[in-house]
C-alpha positions as CSV (number, residue, x, y, z in Angstrom):
1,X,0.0,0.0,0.0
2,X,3.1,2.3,0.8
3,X,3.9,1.4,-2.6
4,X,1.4,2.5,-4.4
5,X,0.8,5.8,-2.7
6,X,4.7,6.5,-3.2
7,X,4.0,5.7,-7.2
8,X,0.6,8.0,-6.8
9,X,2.3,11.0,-5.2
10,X,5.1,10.8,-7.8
11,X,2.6,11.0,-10.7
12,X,0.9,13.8,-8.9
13,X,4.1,15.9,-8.4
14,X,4.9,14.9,-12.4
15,X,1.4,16.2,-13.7
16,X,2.5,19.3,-11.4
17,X,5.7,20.0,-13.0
18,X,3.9,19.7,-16.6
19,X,1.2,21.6,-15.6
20,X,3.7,24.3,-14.2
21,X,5.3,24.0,-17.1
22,X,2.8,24.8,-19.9
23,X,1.7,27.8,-17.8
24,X,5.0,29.5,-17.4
25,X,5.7,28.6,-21.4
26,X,2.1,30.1,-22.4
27,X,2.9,32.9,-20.3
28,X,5.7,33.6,-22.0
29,X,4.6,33.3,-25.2
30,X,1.7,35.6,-24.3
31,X,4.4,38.4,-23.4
32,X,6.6,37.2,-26.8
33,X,3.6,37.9,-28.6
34,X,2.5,41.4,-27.1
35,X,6.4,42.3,-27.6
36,X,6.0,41.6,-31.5
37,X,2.6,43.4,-32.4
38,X,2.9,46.7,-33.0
39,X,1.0,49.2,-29.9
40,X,-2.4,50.3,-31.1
41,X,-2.3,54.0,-32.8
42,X,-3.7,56.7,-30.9
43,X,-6.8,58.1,-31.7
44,X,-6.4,61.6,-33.9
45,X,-5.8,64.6,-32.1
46,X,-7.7,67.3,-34.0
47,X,-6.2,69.7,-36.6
48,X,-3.5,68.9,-39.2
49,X,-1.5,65.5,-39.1
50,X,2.1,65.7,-39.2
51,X,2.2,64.4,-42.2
52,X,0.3,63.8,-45.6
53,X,-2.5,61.7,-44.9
54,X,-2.3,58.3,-46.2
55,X,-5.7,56.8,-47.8
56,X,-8.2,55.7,-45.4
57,X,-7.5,58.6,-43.0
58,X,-9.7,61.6,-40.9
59,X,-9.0,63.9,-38.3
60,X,-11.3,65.2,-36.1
61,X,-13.9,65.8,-34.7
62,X,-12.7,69.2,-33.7
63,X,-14.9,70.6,-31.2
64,X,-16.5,73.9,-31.1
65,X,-19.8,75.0,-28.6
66,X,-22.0,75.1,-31.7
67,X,-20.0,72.7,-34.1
68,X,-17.8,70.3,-35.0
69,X,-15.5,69.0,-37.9
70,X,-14.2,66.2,-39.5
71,X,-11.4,66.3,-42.4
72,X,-11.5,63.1,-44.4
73,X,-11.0,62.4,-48.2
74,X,-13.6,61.6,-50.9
75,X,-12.7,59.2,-53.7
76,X,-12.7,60.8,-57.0
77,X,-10.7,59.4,-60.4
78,X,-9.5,63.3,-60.9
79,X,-7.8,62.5,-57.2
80,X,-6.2,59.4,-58.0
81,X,-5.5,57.3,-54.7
82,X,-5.2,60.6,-52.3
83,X,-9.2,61.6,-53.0
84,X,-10.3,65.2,-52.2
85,X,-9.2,67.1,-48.8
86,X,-12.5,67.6,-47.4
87,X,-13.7,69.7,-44.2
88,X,-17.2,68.8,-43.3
89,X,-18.6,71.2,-40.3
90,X,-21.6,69.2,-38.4
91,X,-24.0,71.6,-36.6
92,X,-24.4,70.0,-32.6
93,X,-28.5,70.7,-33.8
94,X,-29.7,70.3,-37.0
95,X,-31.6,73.4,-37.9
96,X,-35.1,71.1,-38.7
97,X,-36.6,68.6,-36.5
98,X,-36.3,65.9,-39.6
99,X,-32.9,66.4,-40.2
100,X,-29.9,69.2,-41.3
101,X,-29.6,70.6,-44.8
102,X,-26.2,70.5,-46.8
103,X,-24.5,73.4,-48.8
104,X,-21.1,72.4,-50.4
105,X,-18.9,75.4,-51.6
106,X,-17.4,75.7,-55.1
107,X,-14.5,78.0,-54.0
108,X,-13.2,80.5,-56.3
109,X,-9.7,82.1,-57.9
110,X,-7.7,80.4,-60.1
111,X,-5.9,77.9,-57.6
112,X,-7.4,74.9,-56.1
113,X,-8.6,77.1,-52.6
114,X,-8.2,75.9,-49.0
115,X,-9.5,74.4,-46.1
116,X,-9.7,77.3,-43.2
117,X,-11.5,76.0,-40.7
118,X,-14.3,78.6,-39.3
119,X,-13.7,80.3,-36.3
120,X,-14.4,79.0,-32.5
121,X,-17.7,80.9,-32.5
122,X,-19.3,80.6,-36.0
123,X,-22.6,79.2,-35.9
124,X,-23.6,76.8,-38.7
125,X,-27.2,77.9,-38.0
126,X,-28.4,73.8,-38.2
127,X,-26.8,73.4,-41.5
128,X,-24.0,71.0,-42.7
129,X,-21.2,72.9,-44.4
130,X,-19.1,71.0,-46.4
131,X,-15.3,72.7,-48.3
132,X,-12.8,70.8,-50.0
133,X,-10.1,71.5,-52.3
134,X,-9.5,70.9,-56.3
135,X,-7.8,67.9,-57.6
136,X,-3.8,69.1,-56.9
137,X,-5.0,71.5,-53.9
138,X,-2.9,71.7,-50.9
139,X,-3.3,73.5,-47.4
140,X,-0.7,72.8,-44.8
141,X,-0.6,69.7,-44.5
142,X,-3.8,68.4,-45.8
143,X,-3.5,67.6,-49.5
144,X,-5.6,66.1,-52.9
145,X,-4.6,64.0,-55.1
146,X,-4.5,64.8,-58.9
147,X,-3.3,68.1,-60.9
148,X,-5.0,71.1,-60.8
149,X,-6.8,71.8,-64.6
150,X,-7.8,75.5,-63.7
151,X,-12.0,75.1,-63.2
152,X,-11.5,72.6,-65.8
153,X,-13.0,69.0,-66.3
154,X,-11.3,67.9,-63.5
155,X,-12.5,70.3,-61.1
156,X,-15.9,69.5,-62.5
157,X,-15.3,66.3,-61.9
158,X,-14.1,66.5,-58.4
159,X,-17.4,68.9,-57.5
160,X,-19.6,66.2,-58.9
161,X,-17.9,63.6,-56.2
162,X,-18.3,65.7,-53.4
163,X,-21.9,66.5,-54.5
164,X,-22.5,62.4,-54.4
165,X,-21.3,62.6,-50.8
166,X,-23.5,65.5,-50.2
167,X,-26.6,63.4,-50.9
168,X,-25.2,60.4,-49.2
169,X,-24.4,58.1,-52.3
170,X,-20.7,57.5,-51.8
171,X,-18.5,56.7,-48.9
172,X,-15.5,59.0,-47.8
173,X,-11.9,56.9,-48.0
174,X,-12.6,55.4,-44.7
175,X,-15.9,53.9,-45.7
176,X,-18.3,56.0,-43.9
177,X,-21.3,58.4,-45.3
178,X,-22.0,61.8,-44.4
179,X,-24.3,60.7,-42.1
180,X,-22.1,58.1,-40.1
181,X,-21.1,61.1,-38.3
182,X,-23.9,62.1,-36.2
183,X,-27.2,61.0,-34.2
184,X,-29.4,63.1,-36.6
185,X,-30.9,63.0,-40.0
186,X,-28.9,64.5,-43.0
187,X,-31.1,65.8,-45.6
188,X,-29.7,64.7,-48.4
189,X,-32.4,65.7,-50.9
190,X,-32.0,69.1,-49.3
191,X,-28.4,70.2,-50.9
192,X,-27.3,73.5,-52.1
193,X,-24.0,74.7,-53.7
194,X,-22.5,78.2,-53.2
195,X,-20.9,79.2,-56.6
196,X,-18.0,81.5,-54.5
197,X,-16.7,84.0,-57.7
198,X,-14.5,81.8,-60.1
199,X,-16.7,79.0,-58.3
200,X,-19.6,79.4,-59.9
201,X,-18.7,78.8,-63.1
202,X,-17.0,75.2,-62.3
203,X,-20.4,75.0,-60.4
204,X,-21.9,75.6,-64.3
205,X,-19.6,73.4,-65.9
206,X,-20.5,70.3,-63.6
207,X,-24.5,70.7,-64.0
208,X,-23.7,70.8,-67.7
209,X,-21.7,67.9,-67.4
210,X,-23.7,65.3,-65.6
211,X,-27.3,64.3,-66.4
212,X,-28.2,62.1,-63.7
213,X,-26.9,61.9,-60.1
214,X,-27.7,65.7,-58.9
215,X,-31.3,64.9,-58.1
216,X,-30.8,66.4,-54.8
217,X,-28.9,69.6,-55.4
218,X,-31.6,71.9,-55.1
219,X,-30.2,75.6,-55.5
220,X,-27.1,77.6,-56.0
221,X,-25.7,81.0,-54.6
222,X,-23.7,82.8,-57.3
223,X,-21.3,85.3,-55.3
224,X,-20.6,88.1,-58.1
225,X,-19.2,84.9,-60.6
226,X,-17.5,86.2,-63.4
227,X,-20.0,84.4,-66.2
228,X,-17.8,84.8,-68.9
229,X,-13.9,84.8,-69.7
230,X,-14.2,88.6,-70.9
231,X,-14.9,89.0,-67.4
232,X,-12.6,86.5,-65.4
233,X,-9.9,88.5,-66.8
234,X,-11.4,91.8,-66.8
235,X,-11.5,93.0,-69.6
236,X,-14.1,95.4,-68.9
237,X,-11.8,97.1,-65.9
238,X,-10.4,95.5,-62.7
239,X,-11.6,96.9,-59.5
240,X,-8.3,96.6,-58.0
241,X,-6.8,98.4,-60.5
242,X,-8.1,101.7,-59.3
243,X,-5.3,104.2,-58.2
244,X,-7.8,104.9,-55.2
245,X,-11.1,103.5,-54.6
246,X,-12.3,105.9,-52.3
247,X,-11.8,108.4,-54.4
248,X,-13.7,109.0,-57.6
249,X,-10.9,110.1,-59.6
250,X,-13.3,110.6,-62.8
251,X,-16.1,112.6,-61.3
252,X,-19.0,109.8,-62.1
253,X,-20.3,109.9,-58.9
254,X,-19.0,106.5,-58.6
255,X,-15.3,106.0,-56.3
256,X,-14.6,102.8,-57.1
257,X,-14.7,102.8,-61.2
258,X,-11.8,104.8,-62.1
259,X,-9.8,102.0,-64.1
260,X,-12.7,100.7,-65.9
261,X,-12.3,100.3,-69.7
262,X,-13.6,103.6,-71.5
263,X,-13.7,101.2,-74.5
264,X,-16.3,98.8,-73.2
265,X,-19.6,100.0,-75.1
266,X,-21.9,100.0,-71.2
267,X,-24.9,98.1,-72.1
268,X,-24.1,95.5,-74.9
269,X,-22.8,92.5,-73.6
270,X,-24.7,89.4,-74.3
271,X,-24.3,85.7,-72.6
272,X,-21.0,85.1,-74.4
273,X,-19.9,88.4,-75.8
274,X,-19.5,92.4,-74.7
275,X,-18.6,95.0,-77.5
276,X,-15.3,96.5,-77.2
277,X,-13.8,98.7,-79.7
278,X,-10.5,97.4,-80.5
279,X,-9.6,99.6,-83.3
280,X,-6.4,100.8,-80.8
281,X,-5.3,97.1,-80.0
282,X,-1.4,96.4,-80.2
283,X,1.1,93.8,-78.5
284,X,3.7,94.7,-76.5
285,X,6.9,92.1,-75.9
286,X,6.5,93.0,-71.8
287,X,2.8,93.6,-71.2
288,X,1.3,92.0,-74.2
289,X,-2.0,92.7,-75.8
290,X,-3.2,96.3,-74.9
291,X,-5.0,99.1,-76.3
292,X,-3.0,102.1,-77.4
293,X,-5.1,104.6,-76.7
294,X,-2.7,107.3,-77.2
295,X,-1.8,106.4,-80.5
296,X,2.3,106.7,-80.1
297,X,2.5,102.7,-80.7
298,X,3.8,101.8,-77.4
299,X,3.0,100.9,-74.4
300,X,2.3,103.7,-71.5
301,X,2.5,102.6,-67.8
302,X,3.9,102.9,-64.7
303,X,5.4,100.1,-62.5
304,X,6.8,96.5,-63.4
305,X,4.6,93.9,-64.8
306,X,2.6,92.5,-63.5
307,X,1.9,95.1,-60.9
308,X,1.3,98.4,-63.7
309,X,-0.5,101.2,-63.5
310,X,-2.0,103.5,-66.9
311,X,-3.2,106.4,-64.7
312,X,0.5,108.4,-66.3
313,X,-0.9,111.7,-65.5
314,X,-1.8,111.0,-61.9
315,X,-5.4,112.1,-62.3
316,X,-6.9,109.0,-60.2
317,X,-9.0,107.8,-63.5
318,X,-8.3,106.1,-66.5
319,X,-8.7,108.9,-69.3
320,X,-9.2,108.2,-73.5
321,X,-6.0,109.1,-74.5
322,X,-4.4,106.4,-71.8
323,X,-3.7,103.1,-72.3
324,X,-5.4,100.5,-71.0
325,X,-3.8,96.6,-70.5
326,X,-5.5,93.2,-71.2
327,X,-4.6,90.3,-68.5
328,X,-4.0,86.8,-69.3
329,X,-4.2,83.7,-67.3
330,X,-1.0,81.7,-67.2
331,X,-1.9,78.6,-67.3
332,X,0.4,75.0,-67.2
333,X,-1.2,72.9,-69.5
334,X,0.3,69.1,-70.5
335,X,3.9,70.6,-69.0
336,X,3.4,73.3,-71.5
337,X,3.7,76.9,-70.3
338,X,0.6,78.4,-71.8
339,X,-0.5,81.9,-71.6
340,X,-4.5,83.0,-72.2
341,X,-6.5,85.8,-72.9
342,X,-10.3,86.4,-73.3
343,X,-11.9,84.5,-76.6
344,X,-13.2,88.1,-77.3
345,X,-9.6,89.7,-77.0
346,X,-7.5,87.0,-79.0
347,X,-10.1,87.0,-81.8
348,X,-9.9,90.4,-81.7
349,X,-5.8,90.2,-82.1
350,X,-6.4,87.8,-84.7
351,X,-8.2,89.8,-87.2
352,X,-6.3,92.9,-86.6
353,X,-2.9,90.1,-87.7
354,X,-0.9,91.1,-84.4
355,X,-0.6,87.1,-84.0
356,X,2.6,87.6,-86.8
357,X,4.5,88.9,-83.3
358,X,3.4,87.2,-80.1
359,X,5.0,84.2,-78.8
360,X,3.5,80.8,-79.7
361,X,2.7,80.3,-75.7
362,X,-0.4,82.5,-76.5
363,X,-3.4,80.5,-77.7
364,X,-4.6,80.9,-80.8
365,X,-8.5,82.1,-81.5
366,X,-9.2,78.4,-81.5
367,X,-7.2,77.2,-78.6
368,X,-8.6,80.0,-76.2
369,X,-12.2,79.3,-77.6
370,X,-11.5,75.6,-76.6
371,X,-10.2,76.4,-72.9
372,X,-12.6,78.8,-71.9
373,X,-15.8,76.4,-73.4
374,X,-14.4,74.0,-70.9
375,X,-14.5,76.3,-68.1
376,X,-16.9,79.0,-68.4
377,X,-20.7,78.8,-67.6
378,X,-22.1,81.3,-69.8
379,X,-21.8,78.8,-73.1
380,X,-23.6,76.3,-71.0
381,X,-27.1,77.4,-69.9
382,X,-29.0,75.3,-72.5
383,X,-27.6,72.3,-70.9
384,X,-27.8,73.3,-67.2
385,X,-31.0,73.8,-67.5
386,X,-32.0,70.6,-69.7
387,X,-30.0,68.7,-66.9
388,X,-30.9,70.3,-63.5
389,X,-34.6,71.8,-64.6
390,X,-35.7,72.4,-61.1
391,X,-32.3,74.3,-59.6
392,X,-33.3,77.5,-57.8
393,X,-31.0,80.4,-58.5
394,X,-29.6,83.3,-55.7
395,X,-27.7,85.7,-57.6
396,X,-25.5,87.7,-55.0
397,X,-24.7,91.3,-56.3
398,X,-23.0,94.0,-54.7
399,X,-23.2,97.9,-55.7
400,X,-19.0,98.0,-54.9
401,X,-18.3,94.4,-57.2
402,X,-15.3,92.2,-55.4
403,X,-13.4,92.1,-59.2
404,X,-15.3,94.1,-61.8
405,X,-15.0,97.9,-62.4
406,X,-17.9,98.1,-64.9
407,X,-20.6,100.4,-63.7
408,X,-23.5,98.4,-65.7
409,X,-22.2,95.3,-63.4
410,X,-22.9,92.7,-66.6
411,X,-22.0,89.5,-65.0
412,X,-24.3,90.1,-62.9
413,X,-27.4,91.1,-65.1
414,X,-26.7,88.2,-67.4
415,X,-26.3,85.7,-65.3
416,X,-29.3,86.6,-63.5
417,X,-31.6,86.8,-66.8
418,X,-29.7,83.7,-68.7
419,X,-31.7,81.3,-65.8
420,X,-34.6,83.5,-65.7
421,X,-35.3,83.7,-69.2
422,X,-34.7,79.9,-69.3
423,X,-37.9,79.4,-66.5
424,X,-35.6,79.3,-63.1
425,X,-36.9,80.5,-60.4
426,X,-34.0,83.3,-59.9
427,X,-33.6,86.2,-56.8
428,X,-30.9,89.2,-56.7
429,X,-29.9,89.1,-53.2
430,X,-31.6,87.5,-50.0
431,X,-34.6,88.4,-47.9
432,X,-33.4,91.4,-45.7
433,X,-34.7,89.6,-42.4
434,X,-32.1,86.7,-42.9
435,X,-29.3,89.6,-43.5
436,X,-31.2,90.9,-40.1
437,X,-30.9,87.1,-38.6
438,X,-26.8,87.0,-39.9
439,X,-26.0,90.9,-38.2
440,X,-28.5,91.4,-35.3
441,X,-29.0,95.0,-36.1
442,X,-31.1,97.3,-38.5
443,X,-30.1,97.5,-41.7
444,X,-31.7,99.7,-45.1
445,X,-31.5,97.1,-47.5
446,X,-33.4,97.0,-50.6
447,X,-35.1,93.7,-51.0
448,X,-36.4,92.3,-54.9
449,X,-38.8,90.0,-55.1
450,X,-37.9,86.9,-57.3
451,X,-37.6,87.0,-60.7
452,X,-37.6,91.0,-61.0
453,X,-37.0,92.1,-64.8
454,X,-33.3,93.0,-64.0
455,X,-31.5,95.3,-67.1
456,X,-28.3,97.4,-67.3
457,X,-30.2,100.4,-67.0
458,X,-31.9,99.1,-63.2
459,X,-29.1,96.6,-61.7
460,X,-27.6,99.7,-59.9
461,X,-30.6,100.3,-57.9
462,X,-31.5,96.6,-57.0
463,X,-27.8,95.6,-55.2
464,X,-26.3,95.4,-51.8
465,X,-24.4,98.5,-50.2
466,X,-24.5,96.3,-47.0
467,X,-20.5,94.9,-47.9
468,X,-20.1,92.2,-45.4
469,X,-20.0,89.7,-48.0
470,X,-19.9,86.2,-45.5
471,X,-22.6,87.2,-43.6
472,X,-25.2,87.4,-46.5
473,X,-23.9,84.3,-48.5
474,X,-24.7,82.7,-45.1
475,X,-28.3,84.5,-45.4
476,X,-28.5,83.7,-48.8
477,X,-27.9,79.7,-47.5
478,X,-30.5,80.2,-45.1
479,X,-32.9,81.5,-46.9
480,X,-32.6,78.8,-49.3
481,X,-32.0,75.8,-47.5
């Protein structure tokens, strides 16, 4: 009997051992395996990463008392892998018990924008406010894929994508919908598109481009865009060319309109033409194509290009006898180094045979025609409307224009009529008790009903004076939203 419990307790302290054993060696393998995966990555602190994002990434929220924001990509073939940089801003309520309307901006200029995020104590009124920048965009370190084409197809291109976010029929990069981010409704069928300057007309281009897939992009705001290349690169007058625009240098009653082309017949443009009298046009090596006023076949300015001034006898207004100077977009087109006027000016150069000295980087009549179909609104309302029948148009329109020095403010007026005339339901400016809501004070603003009969001769008396231009294109949203 000794025996057998001797043999007993010997297995028992052998099954110990083992049993020991396979603990200690799971244990360790436990800890082996802990040492070789890689630590779990932090969640993302809000604002910029440290470096460019990789695909499949956000950052955010960012927290604000009446707001947050997320920055994520959305997938677009103009973006290649990257996608677009895009800031959505989530209001904490939505501004409608069944849910929060969307507005995506179309920003303006002639570079692919940025992504400021608003300030601590903006209020996004219930709304969901969604930026993002052009294929080839960058802001610190947030960045989109693709190359920049200058409001071309692929800016089109890219607005359409974010648009199909907008109205909840794609996923961002990391597989989520613009509603994944909240506990409310997004209304989706509720989605408006603020045409910011240049904006607008890429706005333009993508309705004309897409026939199906808009359904729920019910209105735009049209801040001042230049409809029209004649008018993107001023040929009418810049604004900012004014040797003083609080002074009316030419005694019109009228401060800001003293570089304005004295050429420019006030009154005749139609949707894809103005009348200039270009019986005075020459080229000049430094400058380029420019209207010799003065007759002495040269050019007549003051400064270095680009920054020149034609005021030469200091009177604070453009006169007859000075010259005035045609810009040009410089554009990078294919690696070619390209440089573009108006359709309206190079036509002009053509006939009059001053093509026999410029450089070839200047498009030809043809070429510019070509660019500026691709990217201009005004020679695309027939299929904008044919595409997008119901849109709702707010035409924004400001007695002091951001750009144009034209006193008859034609981008305005036709832009305005173009969707009217075509059966849009169109309004110059926004009711004055949202511009009330936006300042909190009194102000005398003139108010138009929709769809006014709006003419060169009556635009003057129907615009803003009221110059804070965010707070009404955040009326304007409101109003329409």
């Amino acid at each position: 009997m000794n025996t057998f419990l001797g043999k007993k307790s010997l297995t028992v302290a052998i099954l110990a051992v083992v049993i020991s054993a396979s603990i200690i060696a799971i244990f360790l393998l436990l800890q082996q395996q802990q040492q070789v995966q890689p630590p779990k990555p932090p969640l993302p602190e809000p604002g910029p990463p440290k470096h460019s994002p990789s695909l499949g990434e956000e950052c955010g929220p960012v927290e604000r008392e009446k707001y947050f924001y997320m920055i994520f990509w959305i997938p677009c073939d103009c973006a290649g892998e990257k996608g677009l940089a895009t800031m959505v801003i989530y209001p904490k309520q939505p501004r409608y018990k069944d849910g929060a309307p969307v507005v995506v901006t179309s920003q303006g200029g002639h570079t692919p924008g940025t992504l400021h995020p608003p300030t601590p104590d903006f209020d996004p009124q219930g709304v969901v406010w969604i930026e993002f920048l052009f294929p080839g965009g960058r802001f610190e370190k947030f960045e989109s894929g693709g190359v920049f084409d200058y409001g071309g197809r692929a800016c089109a291109e890219a607005l359409y994508s974010v648009l199909q976010f907008a109205q909840g029929k794609i996923e961002n990069t990391v597989g989520k919908k613009i509603f994944d981010y909240v506990d409310y409704p997004i209304l989706t069928d509720n989605v408006g598109v603020i045409g910011n300057s240049n904006g607008g007309n890429i706005a333009g281009q993508t309705f004309a481009r897409y026939s199906s897939g808009l359904e729920g992009v019910k209105y735009i705001i049209f801040y001042e865009t230049p409809a029209g290349d004649h008018y993107v690169v001023g040929d009418l007058g810049r604004i900012g060319d004014d040797p003083d625009r609080r002074v009316d240098g030419d005694g019109d009653g009228i401060p800001w309109d003293d570089a304005r082309n004295l050429r420019y017949i006030e009154g005749s443009c139609s949707e894809t033409s103005c009348q200039i009298d270009f019986s005075t046009l020459d080229y000049d090596p430094t400058i380029g194509f420019y209207l010799d006023n003065n007759g002495d076949r040269r050019a007549n300015y003051i400064g270095s290009y680009p920054r020149v001034k034609t005021d030469i006898d200091g009177s604070g207004a453009l006169e007859p006898d000075e010259d005035f100077i045609f810009m040009a977009l410089n554009v990078n087109i294919n690696g070619k180094e390209r440089v573009v006027y108006s359709y309206l000016v190079t036509k002009a150069a053509w006939d009059k045979g001053l093509f026999s000295k410029v450089p070839e980087k200047i498009m030809k009549p043809e070429e510019a025609y070509n660019f500026w179909f691709e990217r201009e609104i005004c020679y695309h309302y027939d299929e904008i409307s044919k595409n997008i029948p119901w849109l709702k148009v707010m035409q924004l329109g400001f007695v002091e224009d951001h750009v144009q020095a034209s006193r008859d403010h034609p981008h305005v007026v036709i832009n305005y009529n173009a969707f009217k005339n075509r059966g849009h339901w169109v309004r110059l400016n926004p009711d004055k008790s949202y511009i009330k809501l936006q300042t909190g004070a009194q102000l005398s603003v003139k108010e138009n009903p929709a769809n006014i009969e709006l003419t060169f001769d009556n635009v003057v008396q129907h615009l803003l004076t009221f110059r804070n231009v965010k707070l009404v294109v955040q009326a304007a949203v409101l109003e329409m939203a």
